[in-house]
Backbone as a chain_set.jsonl record, in Angstrom:
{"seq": "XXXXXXXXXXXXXXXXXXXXXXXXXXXXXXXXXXXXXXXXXXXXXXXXXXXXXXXXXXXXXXXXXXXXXXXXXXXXXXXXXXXXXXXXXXXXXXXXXXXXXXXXXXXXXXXXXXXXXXXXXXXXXXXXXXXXXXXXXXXXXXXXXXXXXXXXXXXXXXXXXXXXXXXXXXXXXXXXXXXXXXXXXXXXXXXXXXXXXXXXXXXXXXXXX", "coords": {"N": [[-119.374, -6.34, -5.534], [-118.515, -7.978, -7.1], [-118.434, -11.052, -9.43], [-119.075, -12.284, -7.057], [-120.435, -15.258, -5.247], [-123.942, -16.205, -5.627], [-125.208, -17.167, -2.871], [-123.535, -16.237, -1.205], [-123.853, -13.495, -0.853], [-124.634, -10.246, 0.121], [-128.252, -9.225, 1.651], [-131.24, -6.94, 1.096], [-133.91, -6.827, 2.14], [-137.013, -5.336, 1.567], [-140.143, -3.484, 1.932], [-143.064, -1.119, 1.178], [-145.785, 0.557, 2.813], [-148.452, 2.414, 1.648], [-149.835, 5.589, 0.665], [-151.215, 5.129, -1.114], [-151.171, 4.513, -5.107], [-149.038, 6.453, -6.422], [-146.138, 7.881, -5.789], [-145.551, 10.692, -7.02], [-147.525, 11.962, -7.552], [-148.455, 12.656, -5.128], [-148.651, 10.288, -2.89], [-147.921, 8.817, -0.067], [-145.279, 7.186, 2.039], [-146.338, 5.025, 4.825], [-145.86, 2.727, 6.255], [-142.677, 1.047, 6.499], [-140.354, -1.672, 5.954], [-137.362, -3.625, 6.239], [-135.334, -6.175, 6.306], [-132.568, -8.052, 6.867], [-129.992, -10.316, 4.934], [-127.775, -12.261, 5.181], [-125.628, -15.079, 4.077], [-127.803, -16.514, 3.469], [-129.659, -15.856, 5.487], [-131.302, -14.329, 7.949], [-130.129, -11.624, 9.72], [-130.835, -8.745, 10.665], [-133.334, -6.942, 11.581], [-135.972, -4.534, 10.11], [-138.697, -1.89, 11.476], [-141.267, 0.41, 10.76], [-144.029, 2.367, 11.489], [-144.492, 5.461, 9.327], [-145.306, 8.764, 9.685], [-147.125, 10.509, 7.329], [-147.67, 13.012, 6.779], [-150.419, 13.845, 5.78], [-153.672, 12.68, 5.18], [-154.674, 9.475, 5.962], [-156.083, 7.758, 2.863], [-159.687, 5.948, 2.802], [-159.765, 4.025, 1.047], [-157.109, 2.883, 0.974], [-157.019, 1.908, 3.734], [-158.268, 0.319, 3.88], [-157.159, -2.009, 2.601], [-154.445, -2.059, 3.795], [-154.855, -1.817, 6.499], [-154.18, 0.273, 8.067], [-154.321, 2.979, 10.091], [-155.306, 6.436, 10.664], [-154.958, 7.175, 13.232], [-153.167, 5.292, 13.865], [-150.42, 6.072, 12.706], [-150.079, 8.724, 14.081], [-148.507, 9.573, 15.941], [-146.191, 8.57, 14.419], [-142.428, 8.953, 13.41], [-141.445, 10.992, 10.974], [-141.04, 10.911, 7.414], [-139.028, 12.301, 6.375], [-137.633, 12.461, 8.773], [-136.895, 9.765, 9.037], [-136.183, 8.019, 7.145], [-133.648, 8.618, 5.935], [-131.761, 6.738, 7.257], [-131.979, 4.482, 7.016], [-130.457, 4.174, 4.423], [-128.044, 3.261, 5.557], [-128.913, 1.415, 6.826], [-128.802, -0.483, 4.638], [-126.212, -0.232, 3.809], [-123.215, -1.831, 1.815], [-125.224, -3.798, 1.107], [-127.453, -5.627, -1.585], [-130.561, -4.825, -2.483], [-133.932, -5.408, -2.262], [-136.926, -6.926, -3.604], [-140.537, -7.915, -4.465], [-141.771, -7.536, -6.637], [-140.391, -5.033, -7.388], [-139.689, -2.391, -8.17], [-141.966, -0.752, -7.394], [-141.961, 0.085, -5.007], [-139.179, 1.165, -4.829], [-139.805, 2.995, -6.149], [-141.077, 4.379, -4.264], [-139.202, 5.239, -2.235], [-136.692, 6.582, -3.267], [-137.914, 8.539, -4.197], [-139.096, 9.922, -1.872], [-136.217, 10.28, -0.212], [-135.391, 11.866, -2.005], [-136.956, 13.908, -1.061], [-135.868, 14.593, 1.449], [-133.672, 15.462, 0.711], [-131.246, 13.02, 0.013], [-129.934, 10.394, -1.11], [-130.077, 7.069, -2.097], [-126.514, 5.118, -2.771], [-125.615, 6.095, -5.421], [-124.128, 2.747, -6.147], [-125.87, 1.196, -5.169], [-127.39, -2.143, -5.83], [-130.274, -3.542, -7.166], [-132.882, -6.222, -6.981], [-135.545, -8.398, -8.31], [-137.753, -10.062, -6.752], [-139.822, -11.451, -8.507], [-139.145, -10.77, -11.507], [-137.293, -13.28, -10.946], [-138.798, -15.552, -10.471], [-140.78, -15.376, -12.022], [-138.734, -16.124, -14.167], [-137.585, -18.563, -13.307], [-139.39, -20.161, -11.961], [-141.353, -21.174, -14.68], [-143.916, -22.134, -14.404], [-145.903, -21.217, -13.409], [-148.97, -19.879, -12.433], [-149.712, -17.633, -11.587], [-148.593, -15.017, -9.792], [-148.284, -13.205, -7.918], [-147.229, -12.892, -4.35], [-148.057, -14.18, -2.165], [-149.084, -15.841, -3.671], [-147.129, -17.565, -4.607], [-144.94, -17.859, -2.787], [-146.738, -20.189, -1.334], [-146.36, -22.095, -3.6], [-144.048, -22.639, -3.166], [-143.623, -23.697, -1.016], [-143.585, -22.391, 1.305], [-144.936, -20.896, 4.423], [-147.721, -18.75, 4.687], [-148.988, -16.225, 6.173], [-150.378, -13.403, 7.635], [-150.727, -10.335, 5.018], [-150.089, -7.492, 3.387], [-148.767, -6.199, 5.027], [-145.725, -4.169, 6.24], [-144.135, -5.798, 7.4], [-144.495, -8.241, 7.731], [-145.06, -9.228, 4.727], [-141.946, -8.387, 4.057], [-141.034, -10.816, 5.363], [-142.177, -13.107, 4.089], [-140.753, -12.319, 1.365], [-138.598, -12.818, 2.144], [-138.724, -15.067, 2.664], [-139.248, -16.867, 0.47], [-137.516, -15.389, -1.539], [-134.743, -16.185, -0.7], [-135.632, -19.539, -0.801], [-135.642, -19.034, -3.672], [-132.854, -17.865, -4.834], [-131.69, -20.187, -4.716], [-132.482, -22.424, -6.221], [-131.644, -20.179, -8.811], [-129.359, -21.146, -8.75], [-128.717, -24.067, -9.065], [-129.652, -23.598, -11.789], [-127.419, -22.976, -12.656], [-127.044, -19.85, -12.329], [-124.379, -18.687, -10.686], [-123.185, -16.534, -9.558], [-123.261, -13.166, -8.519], [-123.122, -11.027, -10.826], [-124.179, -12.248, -12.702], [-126.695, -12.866, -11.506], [-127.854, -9.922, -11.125], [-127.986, -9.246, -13.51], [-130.192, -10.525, -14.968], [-131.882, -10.353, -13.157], [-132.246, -7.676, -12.342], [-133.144, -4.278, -11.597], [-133.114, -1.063, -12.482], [-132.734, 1.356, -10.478], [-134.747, 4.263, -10.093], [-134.081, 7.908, -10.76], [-134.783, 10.929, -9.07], [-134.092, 14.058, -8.151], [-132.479, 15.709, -6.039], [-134.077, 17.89, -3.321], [-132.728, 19.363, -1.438], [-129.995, 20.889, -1.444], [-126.929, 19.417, -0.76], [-123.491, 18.851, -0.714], [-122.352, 16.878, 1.7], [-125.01, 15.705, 2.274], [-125.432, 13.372, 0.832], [-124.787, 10.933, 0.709]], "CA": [[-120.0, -7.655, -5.58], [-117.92, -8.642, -8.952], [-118.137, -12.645, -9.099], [-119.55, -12.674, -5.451], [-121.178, -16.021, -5.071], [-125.176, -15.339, -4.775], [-125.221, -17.181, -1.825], [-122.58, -15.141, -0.141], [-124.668, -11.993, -1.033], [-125.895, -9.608, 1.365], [-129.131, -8.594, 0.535], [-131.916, -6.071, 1.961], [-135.112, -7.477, 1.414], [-137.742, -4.429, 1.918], [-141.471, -3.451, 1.474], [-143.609, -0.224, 2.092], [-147.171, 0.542, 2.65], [-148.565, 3.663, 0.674], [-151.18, 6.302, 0.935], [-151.59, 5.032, -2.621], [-150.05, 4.223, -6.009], [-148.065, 7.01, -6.863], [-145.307, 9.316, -5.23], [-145.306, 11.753, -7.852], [-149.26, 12.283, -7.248], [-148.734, 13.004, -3.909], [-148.628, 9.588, -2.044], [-146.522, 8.58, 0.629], [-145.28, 6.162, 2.829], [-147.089, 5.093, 5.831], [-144.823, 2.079, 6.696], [-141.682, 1.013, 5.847], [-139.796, -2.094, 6.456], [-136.699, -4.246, 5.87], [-134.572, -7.78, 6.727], [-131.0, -8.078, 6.302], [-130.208, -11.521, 5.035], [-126.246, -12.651, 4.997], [-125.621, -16.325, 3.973], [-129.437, -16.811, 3.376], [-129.937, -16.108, 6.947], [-131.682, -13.259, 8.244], [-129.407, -11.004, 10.871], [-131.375, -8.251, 11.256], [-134.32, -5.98, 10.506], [-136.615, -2.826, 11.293], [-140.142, -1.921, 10.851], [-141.769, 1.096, 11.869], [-144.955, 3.482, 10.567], [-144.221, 7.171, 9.182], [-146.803, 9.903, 9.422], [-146.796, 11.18, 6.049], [-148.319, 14.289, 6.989], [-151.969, 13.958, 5.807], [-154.635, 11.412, 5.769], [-154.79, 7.749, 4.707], [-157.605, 7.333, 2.476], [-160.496, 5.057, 3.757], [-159.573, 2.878, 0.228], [-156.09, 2.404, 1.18], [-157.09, 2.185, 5.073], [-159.306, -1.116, 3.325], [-156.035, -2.944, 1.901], [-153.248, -2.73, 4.531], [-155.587, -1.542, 8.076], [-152.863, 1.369, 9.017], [-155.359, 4.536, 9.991], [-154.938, 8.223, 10.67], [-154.525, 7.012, 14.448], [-151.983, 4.491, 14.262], [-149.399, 6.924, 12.163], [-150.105, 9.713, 14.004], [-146.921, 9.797, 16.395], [-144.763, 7.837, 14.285], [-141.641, 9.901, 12.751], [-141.855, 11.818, 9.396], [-139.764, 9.893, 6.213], [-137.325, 13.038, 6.269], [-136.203, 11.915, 9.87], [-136.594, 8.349, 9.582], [-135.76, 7.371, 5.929], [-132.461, 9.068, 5.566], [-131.087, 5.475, 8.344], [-132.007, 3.367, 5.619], [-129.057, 4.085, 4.014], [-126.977, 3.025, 6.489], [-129.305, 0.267, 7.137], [-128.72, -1.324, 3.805], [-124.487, -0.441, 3.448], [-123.391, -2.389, 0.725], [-126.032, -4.642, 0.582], [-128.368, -5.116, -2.556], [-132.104, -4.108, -2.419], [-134.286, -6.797, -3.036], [-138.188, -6.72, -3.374], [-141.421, -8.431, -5.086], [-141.966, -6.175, -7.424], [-139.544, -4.05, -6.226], [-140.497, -0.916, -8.446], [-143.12, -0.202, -7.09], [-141.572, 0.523, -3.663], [-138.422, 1.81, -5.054], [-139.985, 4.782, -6.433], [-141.688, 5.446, -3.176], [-138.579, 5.026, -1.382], [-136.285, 6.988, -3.875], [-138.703, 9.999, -4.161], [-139.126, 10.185, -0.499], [-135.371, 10.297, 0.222], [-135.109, 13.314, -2.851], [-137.7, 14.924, -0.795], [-135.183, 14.93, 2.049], [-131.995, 16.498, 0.111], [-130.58, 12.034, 0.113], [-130.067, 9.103, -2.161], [-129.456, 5.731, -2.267], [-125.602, 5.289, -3.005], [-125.353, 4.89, -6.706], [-123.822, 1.655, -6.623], [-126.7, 0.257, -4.515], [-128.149, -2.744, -6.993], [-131.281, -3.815, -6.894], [-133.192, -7.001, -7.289], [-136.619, -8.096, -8.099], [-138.239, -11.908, -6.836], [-140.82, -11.464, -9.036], [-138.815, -11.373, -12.071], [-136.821, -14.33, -10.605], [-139.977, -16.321, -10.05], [-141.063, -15.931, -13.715], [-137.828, -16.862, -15.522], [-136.976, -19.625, -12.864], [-140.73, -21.36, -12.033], [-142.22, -20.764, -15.259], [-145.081, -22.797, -15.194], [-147.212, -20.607, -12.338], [-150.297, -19.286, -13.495], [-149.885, -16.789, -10.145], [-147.125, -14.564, -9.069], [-148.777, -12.863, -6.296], [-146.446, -13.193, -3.124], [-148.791, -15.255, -1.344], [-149.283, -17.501, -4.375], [-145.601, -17.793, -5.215], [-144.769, -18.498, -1.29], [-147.853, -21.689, -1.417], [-146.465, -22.789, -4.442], [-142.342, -22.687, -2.371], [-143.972, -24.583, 0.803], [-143.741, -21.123, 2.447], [-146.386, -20.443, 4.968], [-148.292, -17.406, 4.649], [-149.634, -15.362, 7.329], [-150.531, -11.99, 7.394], [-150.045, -9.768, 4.349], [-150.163, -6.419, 3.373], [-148.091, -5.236, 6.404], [-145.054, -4.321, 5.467], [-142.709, -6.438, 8.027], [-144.705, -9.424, 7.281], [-144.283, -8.998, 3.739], [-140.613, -8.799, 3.839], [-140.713, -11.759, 5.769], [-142.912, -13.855, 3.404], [-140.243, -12.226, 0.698], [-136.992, -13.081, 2.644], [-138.096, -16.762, 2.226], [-139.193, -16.582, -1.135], [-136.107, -15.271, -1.94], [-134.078, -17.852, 0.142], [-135.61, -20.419, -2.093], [-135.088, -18.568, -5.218], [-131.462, -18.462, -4.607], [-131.019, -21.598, -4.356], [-133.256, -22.562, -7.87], [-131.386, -20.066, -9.425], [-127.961, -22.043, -8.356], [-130.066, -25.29, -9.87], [-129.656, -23.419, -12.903], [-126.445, -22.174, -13.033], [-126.797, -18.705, -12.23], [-123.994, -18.75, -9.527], [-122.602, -15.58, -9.255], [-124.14, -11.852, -8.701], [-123.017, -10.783, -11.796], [-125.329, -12.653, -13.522], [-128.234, -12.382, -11.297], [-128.222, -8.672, -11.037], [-127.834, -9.117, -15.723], [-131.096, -11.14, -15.188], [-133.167, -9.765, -12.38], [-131.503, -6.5, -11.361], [-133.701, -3.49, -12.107], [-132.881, 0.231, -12.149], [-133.344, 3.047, -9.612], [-135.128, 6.036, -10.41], [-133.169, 8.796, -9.878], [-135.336, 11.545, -9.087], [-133.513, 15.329, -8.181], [-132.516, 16.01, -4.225], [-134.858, 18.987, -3.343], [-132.13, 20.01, -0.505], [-128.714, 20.619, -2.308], [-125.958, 19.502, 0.662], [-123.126, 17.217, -0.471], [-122.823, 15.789, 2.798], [-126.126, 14.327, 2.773], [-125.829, 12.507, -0.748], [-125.295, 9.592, 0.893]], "C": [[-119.535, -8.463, -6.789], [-117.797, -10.053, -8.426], [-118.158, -13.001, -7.716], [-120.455, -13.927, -6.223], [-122.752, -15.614, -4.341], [-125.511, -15.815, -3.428], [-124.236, -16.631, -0.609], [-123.166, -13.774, -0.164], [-125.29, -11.364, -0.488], [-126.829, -8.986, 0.416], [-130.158, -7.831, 1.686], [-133.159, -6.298, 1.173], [-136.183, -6.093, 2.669], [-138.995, -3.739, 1.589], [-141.843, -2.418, 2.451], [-144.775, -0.008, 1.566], [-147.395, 2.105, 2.511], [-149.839, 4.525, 1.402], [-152.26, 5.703, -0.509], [-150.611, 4.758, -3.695], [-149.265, 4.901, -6.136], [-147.752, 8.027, -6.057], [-145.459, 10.894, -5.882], [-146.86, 12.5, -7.913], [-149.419, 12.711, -5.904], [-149.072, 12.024, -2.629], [-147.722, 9.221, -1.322], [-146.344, 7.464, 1.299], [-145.551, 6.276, 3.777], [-146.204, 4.255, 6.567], [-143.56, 2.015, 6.291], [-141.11, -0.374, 6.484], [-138.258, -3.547, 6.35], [-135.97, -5.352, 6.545], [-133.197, -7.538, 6.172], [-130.696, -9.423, 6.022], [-128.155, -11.372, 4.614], [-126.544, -14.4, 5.191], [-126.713, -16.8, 3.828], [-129.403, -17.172, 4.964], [-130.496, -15.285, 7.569], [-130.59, -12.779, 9.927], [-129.556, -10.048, 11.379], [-132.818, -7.382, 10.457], [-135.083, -5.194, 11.152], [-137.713, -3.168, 10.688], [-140.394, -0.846, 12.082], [-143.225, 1.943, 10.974], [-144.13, 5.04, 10.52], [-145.108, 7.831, 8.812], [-146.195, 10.649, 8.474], [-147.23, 12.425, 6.054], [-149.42, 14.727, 6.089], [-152.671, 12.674, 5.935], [-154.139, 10.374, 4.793], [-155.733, 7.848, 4.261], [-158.139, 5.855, 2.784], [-159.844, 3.53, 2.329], [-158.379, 2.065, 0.579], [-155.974, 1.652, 2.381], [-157.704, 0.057, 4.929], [-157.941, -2.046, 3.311], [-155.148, -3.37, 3.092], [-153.925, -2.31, 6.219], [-154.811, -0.784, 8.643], [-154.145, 2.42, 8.748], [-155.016, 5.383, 10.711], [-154.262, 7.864, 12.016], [-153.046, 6.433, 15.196], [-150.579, 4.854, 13.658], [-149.464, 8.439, 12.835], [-148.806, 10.127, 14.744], [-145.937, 9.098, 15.967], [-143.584, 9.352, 13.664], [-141.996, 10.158, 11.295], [-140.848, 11.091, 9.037], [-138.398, 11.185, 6.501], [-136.88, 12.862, 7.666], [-136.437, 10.966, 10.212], [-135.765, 7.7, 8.179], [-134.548, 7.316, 5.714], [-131.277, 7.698, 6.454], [-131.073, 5.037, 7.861], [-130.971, 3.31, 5.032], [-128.193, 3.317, 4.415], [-127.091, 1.447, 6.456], [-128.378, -1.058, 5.855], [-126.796, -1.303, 3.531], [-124.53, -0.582, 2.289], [-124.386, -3.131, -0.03], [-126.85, -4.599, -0.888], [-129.826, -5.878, -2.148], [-132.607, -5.73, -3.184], [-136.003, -6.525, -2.772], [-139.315, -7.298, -4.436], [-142.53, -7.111, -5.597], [-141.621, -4.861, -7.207], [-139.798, -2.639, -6.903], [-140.88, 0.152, -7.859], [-142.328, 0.798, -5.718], [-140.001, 1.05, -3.875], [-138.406, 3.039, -5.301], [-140.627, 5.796, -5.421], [-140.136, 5.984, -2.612], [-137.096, 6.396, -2.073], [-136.648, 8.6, -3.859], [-138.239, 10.507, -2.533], [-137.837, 10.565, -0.138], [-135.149, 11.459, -0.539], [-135.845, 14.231, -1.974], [-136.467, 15.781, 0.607], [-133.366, 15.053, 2.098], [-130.748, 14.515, 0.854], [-130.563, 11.332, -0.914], [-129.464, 8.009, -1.54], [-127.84, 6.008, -2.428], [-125.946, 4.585, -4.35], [-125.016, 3.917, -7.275], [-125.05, 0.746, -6.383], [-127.527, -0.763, -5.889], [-129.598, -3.238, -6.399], [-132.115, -4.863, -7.561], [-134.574, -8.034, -7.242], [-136.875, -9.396, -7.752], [-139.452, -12.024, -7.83], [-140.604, -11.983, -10.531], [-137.787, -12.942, -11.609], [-137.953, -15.365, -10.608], [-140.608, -16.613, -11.889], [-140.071, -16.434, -14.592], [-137.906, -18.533, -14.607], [-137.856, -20.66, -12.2], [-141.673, -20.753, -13.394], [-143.868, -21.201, -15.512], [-146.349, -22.556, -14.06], [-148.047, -19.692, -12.911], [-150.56, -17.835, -12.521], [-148.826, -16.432, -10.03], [-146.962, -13.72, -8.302], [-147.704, -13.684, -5.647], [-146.954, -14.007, -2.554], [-148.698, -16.255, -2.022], [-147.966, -18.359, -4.594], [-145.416, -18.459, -3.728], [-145.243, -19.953, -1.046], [-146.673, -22.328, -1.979], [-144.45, -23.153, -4.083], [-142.545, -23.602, -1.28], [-143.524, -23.344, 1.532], [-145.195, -20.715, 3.309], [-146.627, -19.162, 5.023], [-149.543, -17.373, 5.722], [-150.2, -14.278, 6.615], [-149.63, -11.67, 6.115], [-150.639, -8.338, 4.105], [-150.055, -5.863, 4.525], [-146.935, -5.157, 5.463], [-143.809, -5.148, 6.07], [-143.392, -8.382, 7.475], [-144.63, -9.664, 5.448], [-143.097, -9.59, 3.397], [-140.4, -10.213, 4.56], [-140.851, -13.228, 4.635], [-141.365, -13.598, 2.305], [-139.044, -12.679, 1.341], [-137.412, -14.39, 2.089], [-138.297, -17.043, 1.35], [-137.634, -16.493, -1.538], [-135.159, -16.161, -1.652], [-134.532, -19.196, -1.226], [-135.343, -20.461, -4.054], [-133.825, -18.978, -5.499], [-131.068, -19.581, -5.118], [-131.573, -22.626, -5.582], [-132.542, -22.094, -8.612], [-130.024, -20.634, -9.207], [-127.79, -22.9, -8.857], [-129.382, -25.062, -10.821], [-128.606, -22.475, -13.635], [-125.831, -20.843, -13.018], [-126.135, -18.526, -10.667], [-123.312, -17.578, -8.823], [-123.488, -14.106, -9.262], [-123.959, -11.532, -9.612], [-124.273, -11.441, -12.489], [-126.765, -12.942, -12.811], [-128.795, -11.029, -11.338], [-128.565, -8.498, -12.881], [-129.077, -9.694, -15.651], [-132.11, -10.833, -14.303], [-132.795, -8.434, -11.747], [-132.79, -5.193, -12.496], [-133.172, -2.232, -11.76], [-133.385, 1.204, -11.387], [-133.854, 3.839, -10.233], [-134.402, 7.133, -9.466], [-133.771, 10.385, -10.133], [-134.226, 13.022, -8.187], [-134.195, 15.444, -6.949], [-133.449, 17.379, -4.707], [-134.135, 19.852, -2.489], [-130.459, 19.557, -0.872], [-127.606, 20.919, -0.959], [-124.825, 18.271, -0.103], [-122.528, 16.472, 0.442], [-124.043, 15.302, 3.502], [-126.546, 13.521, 1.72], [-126.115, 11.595, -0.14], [-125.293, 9.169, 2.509]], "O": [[-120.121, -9.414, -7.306], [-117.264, -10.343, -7.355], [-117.422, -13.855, -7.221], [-121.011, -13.822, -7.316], [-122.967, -15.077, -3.255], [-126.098, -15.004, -2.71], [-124.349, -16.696, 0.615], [-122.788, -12.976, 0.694], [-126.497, -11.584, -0.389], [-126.714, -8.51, -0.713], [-130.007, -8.01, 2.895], [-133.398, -6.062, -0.011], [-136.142, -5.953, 3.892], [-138.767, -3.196, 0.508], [-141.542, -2.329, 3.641], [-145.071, -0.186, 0.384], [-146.704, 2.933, 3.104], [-150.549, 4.208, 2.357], [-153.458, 5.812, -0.767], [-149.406, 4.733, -3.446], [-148.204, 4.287, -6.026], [-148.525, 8.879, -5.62], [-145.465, 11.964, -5.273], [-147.041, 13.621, -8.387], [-150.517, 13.131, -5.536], [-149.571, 12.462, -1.592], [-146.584, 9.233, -1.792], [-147.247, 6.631, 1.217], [-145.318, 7.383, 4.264], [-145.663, 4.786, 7.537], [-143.186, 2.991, 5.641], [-141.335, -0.4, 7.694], [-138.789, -4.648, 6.488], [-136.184, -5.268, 7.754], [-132.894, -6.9, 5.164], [-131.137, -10.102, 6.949], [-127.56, -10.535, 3.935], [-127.293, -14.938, 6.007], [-126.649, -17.978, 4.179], [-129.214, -18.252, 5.525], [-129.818, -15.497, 8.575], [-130.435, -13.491, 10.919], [-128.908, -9.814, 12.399], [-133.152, -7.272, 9.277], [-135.083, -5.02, 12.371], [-137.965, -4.055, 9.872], [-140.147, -0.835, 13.288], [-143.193, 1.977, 9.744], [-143.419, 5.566, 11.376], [-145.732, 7.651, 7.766], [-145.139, 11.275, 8.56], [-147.067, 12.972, 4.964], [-149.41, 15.874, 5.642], [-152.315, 11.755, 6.672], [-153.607, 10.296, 3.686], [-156.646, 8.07, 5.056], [-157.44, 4.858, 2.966], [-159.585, 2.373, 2.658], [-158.415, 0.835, 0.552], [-155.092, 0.794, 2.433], [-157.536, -0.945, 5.624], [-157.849, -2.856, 4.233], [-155.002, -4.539, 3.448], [-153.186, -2.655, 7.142], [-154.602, -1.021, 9.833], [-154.755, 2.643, 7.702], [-154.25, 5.031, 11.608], [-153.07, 8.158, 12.11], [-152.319, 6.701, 16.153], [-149.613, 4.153, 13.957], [-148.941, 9.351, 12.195], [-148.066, 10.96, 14.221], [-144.935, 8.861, 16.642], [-143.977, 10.514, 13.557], [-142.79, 9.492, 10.631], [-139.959, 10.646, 9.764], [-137.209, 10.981, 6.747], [-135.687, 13.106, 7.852], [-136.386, 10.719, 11.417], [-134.798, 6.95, 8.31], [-134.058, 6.254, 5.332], [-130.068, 7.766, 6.234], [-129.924, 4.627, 7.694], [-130.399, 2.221, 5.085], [-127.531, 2.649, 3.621], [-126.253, 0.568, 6.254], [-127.676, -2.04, 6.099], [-126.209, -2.299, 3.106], [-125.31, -0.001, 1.534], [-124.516, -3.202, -1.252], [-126.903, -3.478, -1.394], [-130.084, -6.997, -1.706], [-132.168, -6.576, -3.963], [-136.324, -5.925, -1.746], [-138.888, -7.093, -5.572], [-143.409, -6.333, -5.226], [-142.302, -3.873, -6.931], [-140.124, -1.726, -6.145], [-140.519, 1.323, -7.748], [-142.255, 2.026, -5.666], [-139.544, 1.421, -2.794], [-137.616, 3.934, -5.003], [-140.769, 7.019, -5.409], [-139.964, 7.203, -2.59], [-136.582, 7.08, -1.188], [-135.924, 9.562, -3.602], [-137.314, 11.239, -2.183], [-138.021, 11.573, 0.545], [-134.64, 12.341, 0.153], [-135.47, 15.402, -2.024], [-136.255, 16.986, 0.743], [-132.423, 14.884, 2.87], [-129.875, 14.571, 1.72], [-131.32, 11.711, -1.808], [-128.579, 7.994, -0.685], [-127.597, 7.199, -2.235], [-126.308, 3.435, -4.603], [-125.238, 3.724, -8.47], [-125.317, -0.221, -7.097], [-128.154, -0.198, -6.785], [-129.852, -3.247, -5.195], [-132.243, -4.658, -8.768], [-134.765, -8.537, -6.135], [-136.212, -10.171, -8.441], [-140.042, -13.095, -7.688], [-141.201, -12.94, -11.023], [-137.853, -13.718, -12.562], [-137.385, -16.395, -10.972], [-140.762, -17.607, -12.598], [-140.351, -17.069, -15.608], [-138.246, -19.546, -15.218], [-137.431, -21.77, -11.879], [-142.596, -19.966, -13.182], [-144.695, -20.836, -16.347], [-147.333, -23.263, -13.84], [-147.769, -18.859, -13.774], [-151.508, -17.082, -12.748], [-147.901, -17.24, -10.106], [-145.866, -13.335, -7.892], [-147.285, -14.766, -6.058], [-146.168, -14.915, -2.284], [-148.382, -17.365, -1.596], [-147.882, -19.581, -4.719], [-145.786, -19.624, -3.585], [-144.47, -20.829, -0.655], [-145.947, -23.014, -1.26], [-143.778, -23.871, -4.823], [-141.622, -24.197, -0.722], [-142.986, -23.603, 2.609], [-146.255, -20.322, 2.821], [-145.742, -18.401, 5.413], [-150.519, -18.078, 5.978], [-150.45, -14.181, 5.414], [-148.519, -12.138, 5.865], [-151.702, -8.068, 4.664], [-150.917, -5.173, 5.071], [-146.87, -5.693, 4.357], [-142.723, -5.228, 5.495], [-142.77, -9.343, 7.021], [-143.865, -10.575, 5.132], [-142.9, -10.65, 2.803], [-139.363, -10.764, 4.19], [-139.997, -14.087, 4.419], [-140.666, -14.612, 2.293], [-138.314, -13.023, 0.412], [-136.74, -14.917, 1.203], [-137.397, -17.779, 0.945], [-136.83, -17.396, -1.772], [-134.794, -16.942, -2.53], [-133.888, -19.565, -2.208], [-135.087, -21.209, -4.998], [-133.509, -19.988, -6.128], [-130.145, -19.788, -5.905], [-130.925, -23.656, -5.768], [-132.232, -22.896, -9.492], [-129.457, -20.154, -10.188], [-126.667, -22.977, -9.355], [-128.491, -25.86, -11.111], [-128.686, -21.683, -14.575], [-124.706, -20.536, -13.412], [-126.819, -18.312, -9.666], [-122.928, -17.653, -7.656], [-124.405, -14.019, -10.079], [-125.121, -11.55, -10.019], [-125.303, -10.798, -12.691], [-127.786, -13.2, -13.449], [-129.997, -10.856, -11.541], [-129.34, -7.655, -13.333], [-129.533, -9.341, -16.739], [-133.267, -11.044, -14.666], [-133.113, -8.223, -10.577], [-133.105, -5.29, -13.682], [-132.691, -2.202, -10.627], [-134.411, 1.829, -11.658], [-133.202, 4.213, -11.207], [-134.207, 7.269, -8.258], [-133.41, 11.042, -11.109], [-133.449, 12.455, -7.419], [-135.377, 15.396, -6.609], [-133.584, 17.834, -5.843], [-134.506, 21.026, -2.473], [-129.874, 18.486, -0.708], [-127.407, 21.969, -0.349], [-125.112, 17.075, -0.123], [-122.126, 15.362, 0.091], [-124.223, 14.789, 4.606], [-127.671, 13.037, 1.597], [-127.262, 11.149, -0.111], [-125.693, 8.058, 2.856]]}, "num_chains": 1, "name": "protein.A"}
C-alpha cells in the first residue's frame, strides 16, 4: 500500500458481538461481520452468528438481543473464522474502536492454530474522528454518524454496525483528504493501530495464513 492514494484503498470495515469484554477471560464471539469497500464503495460483505460453545449471559443478551437459541446452529469460530482471512486479502482492517474487536478476532483465530497475515494494517474511525472533527463532545458511532448526516438504524448488531461504520468511514476519508492526509502512508502513521499477536495453539505452517 506504499503511497497508495487513501481513496484507492481497499479496506475491510468489520465488527463483532461478544459474550463479553474480554477474550482472555473466556469471552467469545457470537457474531461476526464485515464490508469490503474499494473506491469508497462497498463490493461486498458477510455476516453470520458463531456458537461459541457456552451460554450468552442474560447481561450481554440485554445489549446486542443474540440468545442461546439464535447461535445455537450457527458454525464454531475455528470453522468459520479461519475465511476471514481470505475475506480481507490485502485489504486493511478498519473498525470504531477497532481494539476492542481485534483482540477478539486475533485470539479466536490463535485458538484455531491461524493469524492474520502480518502485513495486514489496521485502522481505527474513532481515532480519525477525534484528530479530524475535534470539536464533538460524542464519539459514540451513532453520535459521530448524526453529527456526518449518516442515518442510524439499528445498532449493536454487528452487520449494521459495519454498515453505520462503512459510511462513517467514507466520510472520514474524504475530511482527511480536506486535510492533506492523501496517501496510506500517512493515515495508517496517524490512525493505524497494532495487532495483538497472541501464540497459535495448533502449530501447522500451512495454516499461518
Amino acid at each position: 500500500m506504499e503511497q497508495m492514494k487513501i481513496t484507492d484503498t481497499e479496506f475491510v470495515v468489520f465488527d463483532v458481538e461478544t459474550t463479553g469484554l474480554s477474550a482472555l477471560d473466556g469471552d467469545r464471539i457470537i457474531e461476526i461481520a464485515g464490508v469490503k469497500i474499494k473506491n469508497l464503495k462497498t463490493v461486498e460483505e458477510f455476516s453470520t452468528f458463531i456458537n461459541p460453545g457456552r451460554d450468552v449471559p442474560i447481561e450481554a443478551q440485554n445489549i446486542h438481543g443474540i440468545t442461546n437459541e439464535m447461535i445455537q446452529d450457527a458454525p464454531s469460530s475455528e470453522d468459520y473464522l479461519p475465511k476471514i482471512i481470505d475475506f480481507v486479502g490485502g485489504a486493511c482492517l478498519v473498525g470504531h474502536n477497532i481494539s476492542f474487536d481485534l483482540k477478539f478476532l486475533c485470539y479466536e483465530l490463535s485458538l484455531a492454530g491461524r493469524k492474520l497475515h502480518p502485513a495486514t494494517p489496521a485502522v481505527d474511525t474513532l481515532k480519525m474522528a477525534r484528530k479530524l472533527i475535534p470539536y464533538l463532545s460524542n464519539y459514540r458511532l451513532g453520535h459521530l454518524a448524526n453529527s456526518l448526516g449518516v442515518k442510524v438504524n439499528t445498532t449493536h448488531r454487528a452487520l449494521d454496525d459495519v454498515k453505520l461504520t462503512s459510511s462513517v468511514l467514507i466520510h472520514l476519508l474524504q475530511k482527511a483528504t480536506k486535510q492533506y492526509i492523501t496517501n496510506f502512508p500517512e493515515l495508517y502513521k496517524q490512525f493505524g493501530v497494532e495487532k495483538p499477536n497472541y501464540p497459535i495453539t495448533q502449530i501447522s505452517q500451512e495454516m499461518l495464513f
